[in-house]
C-alpha positions as CSV (number, residue, x, y, z in Angstrom):
1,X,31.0,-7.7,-33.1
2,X,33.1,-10.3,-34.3
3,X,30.9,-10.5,-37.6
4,X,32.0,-6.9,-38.1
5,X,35.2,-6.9,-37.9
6,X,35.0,-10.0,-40.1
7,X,33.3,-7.5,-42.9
8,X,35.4,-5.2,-42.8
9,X,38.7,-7.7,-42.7
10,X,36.7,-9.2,-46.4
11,X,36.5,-5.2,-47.4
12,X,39.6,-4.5,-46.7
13,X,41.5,-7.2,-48.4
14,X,39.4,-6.8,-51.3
15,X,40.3,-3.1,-51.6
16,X,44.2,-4.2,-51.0
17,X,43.4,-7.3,-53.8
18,X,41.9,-4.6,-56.4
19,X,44.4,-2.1,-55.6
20,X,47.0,-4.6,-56.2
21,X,45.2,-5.8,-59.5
22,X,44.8,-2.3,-60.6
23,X,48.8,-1.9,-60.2
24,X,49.1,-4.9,-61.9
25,X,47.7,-4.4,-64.9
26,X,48.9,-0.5,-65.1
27,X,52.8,-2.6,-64.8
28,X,51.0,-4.7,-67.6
29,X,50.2,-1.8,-69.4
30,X,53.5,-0.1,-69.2
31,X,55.9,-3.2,-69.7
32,X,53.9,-4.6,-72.8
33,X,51.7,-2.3,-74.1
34,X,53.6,0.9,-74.0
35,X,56.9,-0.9,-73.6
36,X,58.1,0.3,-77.2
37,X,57.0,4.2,-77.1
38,X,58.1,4.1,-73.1
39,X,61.8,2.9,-74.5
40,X,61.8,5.2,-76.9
41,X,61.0,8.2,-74.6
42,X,64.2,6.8,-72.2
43,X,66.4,6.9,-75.8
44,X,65.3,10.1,-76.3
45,X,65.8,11.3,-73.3
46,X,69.6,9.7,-73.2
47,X,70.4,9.3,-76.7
48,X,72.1,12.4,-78.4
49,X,73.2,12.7,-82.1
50,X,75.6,15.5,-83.7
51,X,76.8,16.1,-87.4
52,X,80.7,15.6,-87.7
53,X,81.6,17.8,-90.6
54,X,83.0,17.0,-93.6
55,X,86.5,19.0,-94.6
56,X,85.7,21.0,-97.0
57,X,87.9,21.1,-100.0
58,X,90.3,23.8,-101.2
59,X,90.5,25.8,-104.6
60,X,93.7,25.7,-106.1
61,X,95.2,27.1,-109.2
62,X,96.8,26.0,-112.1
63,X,100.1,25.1,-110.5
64,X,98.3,23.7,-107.3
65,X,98.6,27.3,-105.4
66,X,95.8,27.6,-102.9
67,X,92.9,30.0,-103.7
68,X,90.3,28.9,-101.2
69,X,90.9,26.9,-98.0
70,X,89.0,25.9,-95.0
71,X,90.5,26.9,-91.1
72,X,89.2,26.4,-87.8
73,X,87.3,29.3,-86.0
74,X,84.7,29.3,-83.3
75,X,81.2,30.3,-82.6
76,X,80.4,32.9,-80.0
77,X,77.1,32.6,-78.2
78,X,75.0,33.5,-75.4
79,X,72.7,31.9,-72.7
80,X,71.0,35.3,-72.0
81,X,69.1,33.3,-69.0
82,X,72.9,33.6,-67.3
83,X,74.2,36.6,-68.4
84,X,73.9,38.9,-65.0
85,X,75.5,42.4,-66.6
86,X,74.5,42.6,-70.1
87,X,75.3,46.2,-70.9
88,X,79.3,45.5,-68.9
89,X,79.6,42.0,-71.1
90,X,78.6,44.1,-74.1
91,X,81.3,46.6,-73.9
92,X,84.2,44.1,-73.0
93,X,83.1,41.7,-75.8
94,X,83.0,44.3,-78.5
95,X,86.3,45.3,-77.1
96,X,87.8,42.2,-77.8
97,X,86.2,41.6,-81.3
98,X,86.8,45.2,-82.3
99,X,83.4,46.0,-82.8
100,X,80.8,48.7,-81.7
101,X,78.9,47.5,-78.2
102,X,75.4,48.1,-79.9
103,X,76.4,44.8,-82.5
104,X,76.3,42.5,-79.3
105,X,74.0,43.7,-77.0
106,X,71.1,42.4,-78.5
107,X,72.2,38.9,-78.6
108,X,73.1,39.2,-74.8
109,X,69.7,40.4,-74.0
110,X,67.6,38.1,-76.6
111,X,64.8,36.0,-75.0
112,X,65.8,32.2,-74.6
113,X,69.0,30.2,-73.7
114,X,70.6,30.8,-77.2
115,X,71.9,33.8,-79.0
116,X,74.9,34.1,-81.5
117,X,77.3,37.0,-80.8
118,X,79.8,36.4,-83.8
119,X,80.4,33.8,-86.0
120,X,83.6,31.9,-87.5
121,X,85.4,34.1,-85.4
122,X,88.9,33.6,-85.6
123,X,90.9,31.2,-83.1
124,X,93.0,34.2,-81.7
125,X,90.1,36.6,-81.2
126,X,88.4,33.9,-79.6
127,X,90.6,33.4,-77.3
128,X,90.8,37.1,-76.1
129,X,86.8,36.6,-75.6
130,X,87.2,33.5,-74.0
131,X,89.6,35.2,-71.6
132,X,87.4,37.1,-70.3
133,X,85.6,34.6,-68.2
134,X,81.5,36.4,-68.9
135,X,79.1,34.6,-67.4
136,X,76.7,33.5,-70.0
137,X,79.1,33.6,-72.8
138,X,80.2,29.6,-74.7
139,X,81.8,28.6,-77.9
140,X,81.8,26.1,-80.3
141,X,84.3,24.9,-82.8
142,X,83.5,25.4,-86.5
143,X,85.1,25.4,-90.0
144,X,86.1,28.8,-91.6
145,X,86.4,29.4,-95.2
146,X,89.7,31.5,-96.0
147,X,90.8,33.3,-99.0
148,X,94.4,33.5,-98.4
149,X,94.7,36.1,-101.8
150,X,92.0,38.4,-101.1
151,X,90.5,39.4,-103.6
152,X,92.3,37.5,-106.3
153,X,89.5,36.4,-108.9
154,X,86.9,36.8,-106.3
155,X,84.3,36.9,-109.1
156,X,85.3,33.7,-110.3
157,X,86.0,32.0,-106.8
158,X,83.2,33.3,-105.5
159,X,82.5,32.8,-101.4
160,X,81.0,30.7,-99.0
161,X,78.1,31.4,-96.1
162,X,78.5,31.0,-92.6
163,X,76.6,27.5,-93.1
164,X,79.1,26.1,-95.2
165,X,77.3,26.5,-98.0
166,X,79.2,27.9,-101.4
167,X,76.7,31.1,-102.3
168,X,78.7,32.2,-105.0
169,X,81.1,31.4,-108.3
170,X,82.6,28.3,-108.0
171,X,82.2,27.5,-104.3
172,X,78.6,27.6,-105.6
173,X,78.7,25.9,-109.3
174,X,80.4,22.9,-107.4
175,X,79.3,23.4,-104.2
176,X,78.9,19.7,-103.5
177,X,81.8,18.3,-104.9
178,X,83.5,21.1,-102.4
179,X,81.2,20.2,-99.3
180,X,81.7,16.3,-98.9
181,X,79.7,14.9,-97.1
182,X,78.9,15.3,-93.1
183,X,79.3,12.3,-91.0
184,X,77.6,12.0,-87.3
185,X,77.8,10.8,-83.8
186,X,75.4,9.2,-81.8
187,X,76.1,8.1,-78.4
188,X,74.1,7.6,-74.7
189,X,75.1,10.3,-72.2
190,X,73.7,10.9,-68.8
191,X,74.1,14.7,-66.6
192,X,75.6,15.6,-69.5
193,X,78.3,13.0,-70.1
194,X,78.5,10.1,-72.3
195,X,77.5,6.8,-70.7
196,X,79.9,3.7,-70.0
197,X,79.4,0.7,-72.4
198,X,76.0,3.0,-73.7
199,X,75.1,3.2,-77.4
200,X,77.9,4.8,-79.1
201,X,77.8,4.9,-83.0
202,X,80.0,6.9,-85.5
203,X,79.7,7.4,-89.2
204,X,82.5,9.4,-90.1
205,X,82.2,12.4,-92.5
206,X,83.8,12.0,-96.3
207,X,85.8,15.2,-96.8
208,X,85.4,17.4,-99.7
209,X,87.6,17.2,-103.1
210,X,90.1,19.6,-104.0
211,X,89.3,21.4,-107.5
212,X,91.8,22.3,-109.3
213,X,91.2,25.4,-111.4
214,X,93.0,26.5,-114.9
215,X,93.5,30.4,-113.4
216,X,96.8,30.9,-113.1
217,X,97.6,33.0,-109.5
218,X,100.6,35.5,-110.7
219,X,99.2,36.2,-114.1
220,X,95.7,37.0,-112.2
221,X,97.3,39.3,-110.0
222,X,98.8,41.2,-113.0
223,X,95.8,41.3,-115.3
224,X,93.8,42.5,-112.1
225,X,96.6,45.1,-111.4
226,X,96.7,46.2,-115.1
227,X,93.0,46.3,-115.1
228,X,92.7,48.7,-112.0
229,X,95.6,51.3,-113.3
230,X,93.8,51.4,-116.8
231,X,90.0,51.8,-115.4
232,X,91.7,54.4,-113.0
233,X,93.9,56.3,-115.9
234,X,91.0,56.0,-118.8
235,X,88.1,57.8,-115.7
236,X,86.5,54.3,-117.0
237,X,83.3,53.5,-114.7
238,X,84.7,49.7,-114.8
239,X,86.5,46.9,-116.6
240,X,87.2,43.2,-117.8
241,X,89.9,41.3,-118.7
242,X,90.2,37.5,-120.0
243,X,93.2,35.6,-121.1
244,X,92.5,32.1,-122.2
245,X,94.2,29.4,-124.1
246,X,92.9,29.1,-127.8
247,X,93.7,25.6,-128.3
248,X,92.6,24.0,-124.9
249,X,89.6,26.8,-123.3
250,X,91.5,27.0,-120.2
251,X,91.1,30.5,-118.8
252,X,94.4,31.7,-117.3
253,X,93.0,35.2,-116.0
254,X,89.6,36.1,-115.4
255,X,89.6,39.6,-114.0
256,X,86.7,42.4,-113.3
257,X,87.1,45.8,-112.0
258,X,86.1,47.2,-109.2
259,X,86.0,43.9,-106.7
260,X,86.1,42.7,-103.7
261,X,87.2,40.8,-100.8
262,X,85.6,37.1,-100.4
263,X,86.6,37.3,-96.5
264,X,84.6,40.3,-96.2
265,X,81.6,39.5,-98.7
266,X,78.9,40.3,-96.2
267,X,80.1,44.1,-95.9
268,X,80.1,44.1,-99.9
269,X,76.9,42.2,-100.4
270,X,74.8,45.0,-98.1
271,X,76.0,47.6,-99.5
272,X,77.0,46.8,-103.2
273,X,75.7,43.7,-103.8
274,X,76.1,44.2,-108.1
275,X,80.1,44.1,-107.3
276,X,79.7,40.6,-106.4
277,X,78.7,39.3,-110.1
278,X,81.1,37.8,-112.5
279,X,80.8,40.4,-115.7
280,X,82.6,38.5,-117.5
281,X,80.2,35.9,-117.9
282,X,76.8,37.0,-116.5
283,X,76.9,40.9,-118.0
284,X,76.3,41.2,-121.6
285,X,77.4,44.6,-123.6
286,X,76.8,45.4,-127.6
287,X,80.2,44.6,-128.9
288,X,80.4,47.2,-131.5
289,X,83.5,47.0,-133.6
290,X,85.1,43.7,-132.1
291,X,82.2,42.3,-133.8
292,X,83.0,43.3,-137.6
293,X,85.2,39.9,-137.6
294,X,81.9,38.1,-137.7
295,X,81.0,39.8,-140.4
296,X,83.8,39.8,-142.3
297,X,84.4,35.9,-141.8
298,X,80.7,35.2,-143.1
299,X,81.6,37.5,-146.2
300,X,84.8,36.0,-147.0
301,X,83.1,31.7,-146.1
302,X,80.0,32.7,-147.8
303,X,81.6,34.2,-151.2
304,X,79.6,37.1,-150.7
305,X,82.7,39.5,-150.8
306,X,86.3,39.0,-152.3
307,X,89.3,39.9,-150.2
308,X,90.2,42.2,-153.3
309,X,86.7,43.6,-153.7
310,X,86.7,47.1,-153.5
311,X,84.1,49.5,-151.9
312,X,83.3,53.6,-152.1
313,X,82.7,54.2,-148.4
314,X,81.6,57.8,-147.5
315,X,81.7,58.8,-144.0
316,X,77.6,57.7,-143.6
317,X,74.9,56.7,-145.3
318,X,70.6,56.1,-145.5
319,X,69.5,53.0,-144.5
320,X,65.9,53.0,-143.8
321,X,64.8,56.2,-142.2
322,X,68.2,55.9,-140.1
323,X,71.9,57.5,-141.1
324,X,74.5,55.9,-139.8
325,X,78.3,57.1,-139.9
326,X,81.8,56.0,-139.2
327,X,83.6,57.3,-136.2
328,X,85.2,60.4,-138.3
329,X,84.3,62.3,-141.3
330,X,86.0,61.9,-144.5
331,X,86.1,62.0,-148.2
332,X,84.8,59.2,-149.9
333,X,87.5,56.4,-149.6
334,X,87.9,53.2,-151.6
335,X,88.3,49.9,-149.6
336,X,88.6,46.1,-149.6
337,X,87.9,44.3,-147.1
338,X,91.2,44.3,-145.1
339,X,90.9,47.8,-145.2
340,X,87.2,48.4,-143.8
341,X,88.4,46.4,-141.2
342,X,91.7,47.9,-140.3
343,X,89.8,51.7,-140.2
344,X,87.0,50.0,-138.7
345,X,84.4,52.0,-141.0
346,X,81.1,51.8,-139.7
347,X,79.8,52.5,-143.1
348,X,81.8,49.9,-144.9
349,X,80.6,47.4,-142.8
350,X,77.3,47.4,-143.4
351,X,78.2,47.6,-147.5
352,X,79.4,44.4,-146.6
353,X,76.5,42.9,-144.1
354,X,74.0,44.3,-147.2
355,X,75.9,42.0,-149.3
356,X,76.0,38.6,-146.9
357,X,72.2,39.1,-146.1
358,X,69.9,38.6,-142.8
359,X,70.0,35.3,-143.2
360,X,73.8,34.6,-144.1
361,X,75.1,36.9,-141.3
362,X,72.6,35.4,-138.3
363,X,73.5,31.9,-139.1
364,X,77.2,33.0,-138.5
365,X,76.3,34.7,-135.4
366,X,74.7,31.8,-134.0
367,X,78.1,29.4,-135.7
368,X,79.7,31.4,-133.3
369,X,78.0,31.4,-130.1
370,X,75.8,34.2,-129.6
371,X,72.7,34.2,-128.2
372,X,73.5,31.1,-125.8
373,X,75.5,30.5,-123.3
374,X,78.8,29.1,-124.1
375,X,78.5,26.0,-121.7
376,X,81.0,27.3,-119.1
377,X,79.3,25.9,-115.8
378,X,79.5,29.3,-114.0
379,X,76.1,29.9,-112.2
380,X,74.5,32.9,-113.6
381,X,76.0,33.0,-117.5
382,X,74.1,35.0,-119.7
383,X,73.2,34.0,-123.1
384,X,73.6,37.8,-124.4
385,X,70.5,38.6,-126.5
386,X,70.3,38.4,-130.4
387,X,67.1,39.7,-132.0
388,X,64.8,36.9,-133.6
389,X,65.6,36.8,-137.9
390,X,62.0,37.8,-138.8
391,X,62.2,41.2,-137.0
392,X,65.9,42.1,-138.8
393,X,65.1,45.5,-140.8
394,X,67.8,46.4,-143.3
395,X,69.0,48.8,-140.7
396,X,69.2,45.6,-138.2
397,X,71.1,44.0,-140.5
398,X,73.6,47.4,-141.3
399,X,74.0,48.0,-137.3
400,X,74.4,44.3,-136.5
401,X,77.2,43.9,-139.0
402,X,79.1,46.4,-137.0
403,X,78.6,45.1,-134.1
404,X,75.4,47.3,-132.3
405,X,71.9,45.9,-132.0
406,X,73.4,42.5,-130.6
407,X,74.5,42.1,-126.9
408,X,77.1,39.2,-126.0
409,X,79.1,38.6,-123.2
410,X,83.0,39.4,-122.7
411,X,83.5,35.6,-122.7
412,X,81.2,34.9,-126.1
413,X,83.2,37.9,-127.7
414,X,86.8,36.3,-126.6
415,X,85.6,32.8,-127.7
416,X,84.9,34.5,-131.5
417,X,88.3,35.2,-131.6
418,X,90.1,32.3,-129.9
419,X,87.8,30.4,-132.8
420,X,89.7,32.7,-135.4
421,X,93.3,32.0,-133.4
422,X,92.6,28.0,-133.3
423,X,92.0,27.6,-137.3
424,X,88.1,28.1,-136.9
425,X,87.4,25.5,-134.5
426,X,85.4,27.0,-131.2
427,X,86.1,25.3,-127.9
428,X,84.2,25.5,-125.0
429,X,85.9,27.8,-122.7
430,X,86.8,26.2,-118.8
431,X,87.7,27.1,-115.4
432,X,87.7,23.9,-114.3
433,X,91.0,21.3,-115.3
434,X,89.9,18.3,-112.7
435,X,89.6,17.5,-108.7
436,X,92.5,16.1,-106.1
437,X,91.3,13.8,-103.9
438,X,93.1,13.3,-99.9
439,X,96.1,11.3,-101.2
440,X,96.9,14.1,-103.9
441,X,95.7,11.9,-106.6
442,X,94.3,14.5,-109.8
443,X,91.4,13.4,-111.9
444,X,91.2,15.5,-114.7
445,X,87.8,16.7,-116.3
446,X,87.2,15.7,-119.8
447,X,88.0,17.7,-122.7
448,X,86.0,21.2,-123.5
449,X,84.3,19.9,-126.7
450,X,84.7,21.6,-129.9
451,X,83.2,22.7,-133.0
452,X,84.3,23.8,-136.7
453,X,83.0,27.4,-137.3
454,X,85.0,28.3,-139.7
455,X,87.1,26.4,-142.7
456,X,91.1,27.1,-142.0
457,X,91.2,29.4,-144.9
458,X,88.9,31.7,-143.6
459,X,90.4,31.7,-140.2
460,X,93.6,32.4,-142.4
461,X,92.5,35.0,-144.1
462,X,91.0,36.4,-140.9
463,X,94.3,36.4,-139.3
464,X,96.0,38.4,-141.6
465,X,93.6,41.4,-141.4
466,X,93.7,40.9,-137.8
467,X,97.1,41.6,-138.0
468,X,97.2,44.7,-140.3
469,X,94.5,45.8,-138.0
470,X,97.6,45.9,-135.3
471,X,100.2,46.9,-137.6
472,X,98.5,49.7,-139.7
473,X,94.9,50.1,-139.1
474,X,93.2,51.6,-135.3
475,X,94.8,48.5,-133.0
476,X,99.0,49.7,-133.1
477,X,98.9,50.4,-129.4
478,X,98.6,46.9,-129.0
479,X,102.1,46.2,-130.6
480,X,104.4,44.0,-129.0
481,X,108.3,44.0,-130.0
482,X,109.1,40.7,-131.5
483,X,105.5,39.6,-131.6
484,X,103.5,39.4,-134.3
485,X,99.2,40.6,-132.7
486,X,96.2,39.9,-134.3
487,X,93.2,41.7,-132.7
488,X,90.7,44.5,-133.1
489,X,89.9,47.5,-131.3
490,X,85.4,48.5,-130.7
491,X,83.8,51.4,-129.5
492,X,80.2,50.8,-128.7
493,X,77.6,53.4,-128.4
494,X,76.1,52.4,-124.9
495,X,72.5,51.6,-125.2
496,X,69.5,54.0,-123.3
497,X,66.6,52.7,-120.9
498,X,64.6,54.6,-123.4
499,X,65.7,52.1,-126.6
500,X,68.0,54.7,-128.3
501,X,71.6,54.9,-127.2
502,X,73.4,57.1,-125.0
503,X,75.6,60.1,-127.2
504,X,78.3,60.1,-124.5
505,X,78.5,56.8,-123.3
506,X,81.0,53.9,-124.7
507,X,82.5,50.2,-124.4
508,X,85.9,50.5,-125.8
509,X,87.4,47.6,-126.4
510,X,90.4,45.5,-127.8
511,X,90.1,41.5,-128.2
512,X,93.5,39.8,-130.1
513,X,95.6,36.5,-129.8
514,X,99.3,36.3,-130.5
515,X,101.4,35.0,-131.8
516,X,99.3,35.9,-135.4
517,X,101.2,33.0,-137.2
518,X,100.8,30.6,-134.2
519,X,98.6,31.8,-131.7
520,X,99.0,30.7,-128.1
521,X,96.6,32.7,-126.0
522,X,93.6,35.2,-126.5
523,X,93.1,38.2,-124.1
524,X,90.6,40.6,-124.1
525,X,90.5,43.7,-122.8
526,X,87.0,46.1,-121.9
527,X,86.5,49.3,-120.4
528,X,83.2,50.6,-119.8
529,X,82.5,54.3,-120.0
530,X,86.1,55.2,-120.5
531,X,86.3,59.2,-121.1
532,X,89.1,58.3,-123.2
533,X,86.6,56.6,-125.1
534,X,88.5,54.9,-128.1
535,X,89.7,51.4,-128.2
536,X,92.3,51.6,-129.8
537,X,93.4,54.6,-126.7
538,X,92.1,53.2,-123.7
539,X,91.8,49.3,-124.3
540,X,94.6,48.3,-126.6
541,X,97.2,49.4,-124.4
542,X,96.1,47.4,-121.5
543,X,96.0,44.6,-124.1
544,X,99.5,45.0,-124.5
545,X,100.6,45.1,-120.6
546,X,98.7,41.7,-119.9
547,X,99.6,40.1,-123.1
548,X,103.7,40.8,-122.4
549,X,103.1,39.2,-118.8
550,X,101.6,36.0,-120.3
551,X,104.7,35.5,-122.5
552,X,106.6,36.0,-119.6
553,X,104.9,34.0,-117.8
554,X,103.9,31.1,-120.3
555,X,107.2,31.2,-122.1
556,X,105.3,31.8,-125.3
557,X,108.1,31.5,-128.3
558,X,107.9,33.5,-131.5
559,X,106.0,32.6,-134.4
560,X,107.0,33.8,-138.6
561,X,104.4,36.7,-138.8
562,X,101.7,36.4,-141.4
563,X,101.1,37.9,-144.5
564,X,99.0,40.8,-144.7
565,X,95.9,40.8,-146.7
566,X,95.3,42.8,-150.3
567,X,94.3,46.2,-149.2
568,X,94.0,49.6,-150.8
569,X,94.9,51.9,-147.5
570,X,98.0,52.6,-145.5
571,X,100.3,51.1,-147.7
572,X,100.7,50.8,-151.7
């Protein structure tokens, strides 16, 4: 009996010692084998990390006037596990937000424990959801880009997604100069609360830099206004306007008709998303008369033409199996140069191109610019399109000398003639004049490089046709009292999806710098499918309205007017 209960004593405690060894080396296991992934689970478990977001920077004009800022808003969301009426919360939230029930249900009913019902909602609207006391219903405190202009060179400034993220113009092209960068937060919490001397590490965010833009507000609101009444009173289908600085590049006014409102992009960008492009810089057109300065500078650098020369131009002509004609009939006319110009004769023109040559007249086109883009730094520029030398027929080379058969943007075409205003020397066109940093301190960006084109004498020459042009020839509605303009005025036969052109369709056009005899500032003015047709009736007088505000505006003084060139018509 005894020897028994001896056994089982011996069983027992062996049981107990194996148990307890078992445990042993499972604690072994755990504190020294798994003791690294263990402590990781706990950290994981505890440890919490969130982005601290960087400031991002504004947009300001010229003058330091904002054009972009960044305020704070708030997420609204939904734990749909906790919301007990959604159809009731639904109806009282929309309320509040001033939207239609149907837009919030769904994120009320959505599977899960996290739905958004509006984002970078506005503090004060918010507040009137928050108010309301739902069940369900949280917020969370986020950054909210603001356009305090509206739409004030929203093509240029472009906009910014609810991620932060610029999607658009310059909130895009220097999107991370804008952004900054994000900091974070990284701390212990326990039930939902941060834990007394636990881990708790902060890298703190580095706010975006200001840039600092050349676009001047006030004479941006009156090109756009200007712009707007002309496409309205011309039955025009749209329109584009530049002003820029012919000595520096800096583009005071960049303006495009219709637009729209960068605080309401998503609205625009469903239902018209095309309206949200920059055509000033991503939409090429065929120039058509604005053009014939090309042409005429490469006859008058090249020595092809003299500025006395005189032509018989008829009112069209055979060139291949083509005719071409001028805008009007008319007798046979004698011209020089000046003269062809002035009239803008189609036919005359391409006397002249026959003259210069394929060869001659592309080089100058690409002197000039065309068929890349002018270096900008706007996302989306078009390089316009210029067709390759060895497929120039002699009727490319008649149309192409006045100004159809080559496709540039309104930007290219204003650079030609800010290279004519600045003595022949291109320079690169900018939106951009340098970045402010948190203590106000302005960088600026370097330069726009530049480029001879065109010898002074030519650009002189140039000039003074320009001017005659304005003074006697198809551009006087672009006369300013006082001021002596330079410019030219272009029609352009649209072109058809078929590869011929449209019979009723037009670009009309007027591009000029002033003062002639010491030009200041180049604007350009573009309607497209105006029923008025005509540049020198539908673009040159909106020339004229934005070219008086920027002499207002930039105090440009008066200049001794040039002389005008040896010519034949319109006076002896």
């Amino acid at each position: 009996m005894r020897a028994r209960a001896g056994r089982r004593l011996v069983a027992l405690l062996a049981l107990m010692l194996l148990a307890f060894g078992s445990i042993a080396a499972r604690l072994t296991v755990l504190q020294v084998g798994d003791h690294g992934s263990l402590e990781a689970l706990g950290l994981d478990q505890r440890v919490r990390t969130f982005e601290l977001p960087a400031s991002r920077g504004q947009i300001l004009d010229r003058r330091g006037v904002p054009l972009g800022i960044t305020l704070d808003a708030r997420d609204i969301y939904a734990n749909p596990s906790l919301v007990t009426d959604p159809v009731g919360e639904a109806a009282q939230i929309a309320d509040a937000l001033d939207e239609r029930p149907k837009q919030v249900l769904p994120a009320l009913e959505a599977s899960g424990t996290f739905a958004y019902v509006a984002r970078q909602v506005d503090l004060d609207v918010a507040q009137r959801v928050e108010d309301l006391a739902l069940p369900g219903i949280g917020f969370l405190s986020v950054p909210k880009r603001y356009y305090p202009n509206g739409a004030l060179a929203p093509a240029v400034i472009g906009f910014v997604g609810v991620d932060g993220t610029g999607l658009a113009g310059l909130e895009s092209e220097y999107n991370s100069e804008l952004a900054g960068v994000p900091g974070e937060r990284t701390y212990e919490q326990s039930a939902g609360q941060p834990i007394a001397q636990g881990i708790d590490l902060v890298k703190e965010p580095v706010d975006g830099t200001n840039l600092k833009t050349t676009l001047d507000r006030e004479m941006q609101y009156q090109a756009q206004e200007a712009l707007k009444a002309a496409v309205e009173a011309n039955g025009a289908k749209s329109g584009t306007v530049i002003v820029m600085d012919v000595r520096t590049g800096d583009i005071y006014a960049m303006a495009s008709y219709p637009w729209f409102d960068p605080n309401n992009y998503a609205h625009v960008a469903a239902h018209d998303p095309a309206r949200l492009r920059n055509p000033a810089v991503t939409d090429a057109f065929e120039p058509g008369s604005v053009n014939k300065v090309i042409t005429a500078a490469a006859a008058i650098e090249s020595g092809a033409v003299s500025i006395t020369q005189r032509f018989q131009v008829p009112d069209s002509m055979q060139v291949d199996q083509y005719t071409i004609h001028d805008s009007h009939t008319h007798p046979v006319e004698t011209m020089t140069l000046a003269d062809i110009v002035a009239e803008s004769s189609n036919i005359g023109m391409a006397k002249v191109g026959g003259l210069v040559g394929k060869t001659t007249l592309a080089s100058y086109l690409n002197r000039f610019g065309f068929g890349r883009t002018t270096g900008l730094g706007f996302p989306g520029e078009s390089e316009g399109i210029v067709p390759a030398l060895s497929n120039w027929s002699d009727a490319t080379l008649a149309t192409i000398s006045y100004g159809q058969g080559v496709s540039v943007t309104p930007l290219q075409m204003a650079s030609v003639y800010a290279t004519v205003a600045n003595g022949g020397v291109w320079v690169r066109p900018r939106l951009v004049s340098g970045t402010v940093d948190g203590s106000g301190a302005f960088s600026p960006a370097p330069a726009s490089p530049k480029r001879r084109v065109l010898q002074p004498q030519t650009a002189s020459i140039l000039a003074q046709m320009l001017a005659y042009v304005v003074e006697d020839g198809t551009g006087t509605s672009a006369q300013i009292p006082g001021y002596q303009v330079a410019g030219k005025t272009g029609t352009a036969l649209k072109p058809a999806p078929d590869g011929g052109y449209y019979s009723d369709r037009y670009v009309a056009s007027f591009i000029g710098f002033l003062p002639a005899g010491d030009p200041r500032i180049v604007v350009a003015a573009i309607l497209d499918e105006p029923a008025t047709i005509y540049g020198g009736v539908a673009a040159a007088p909106l020339f004229q309205q934005v070219a008086r505000y920027a002499i207002q505006r930039l105090g440009i003084p008066t200049a001794p007017p040039v002389s005008l060139p040896p010519h034949v018509l319109g006076r002896p």
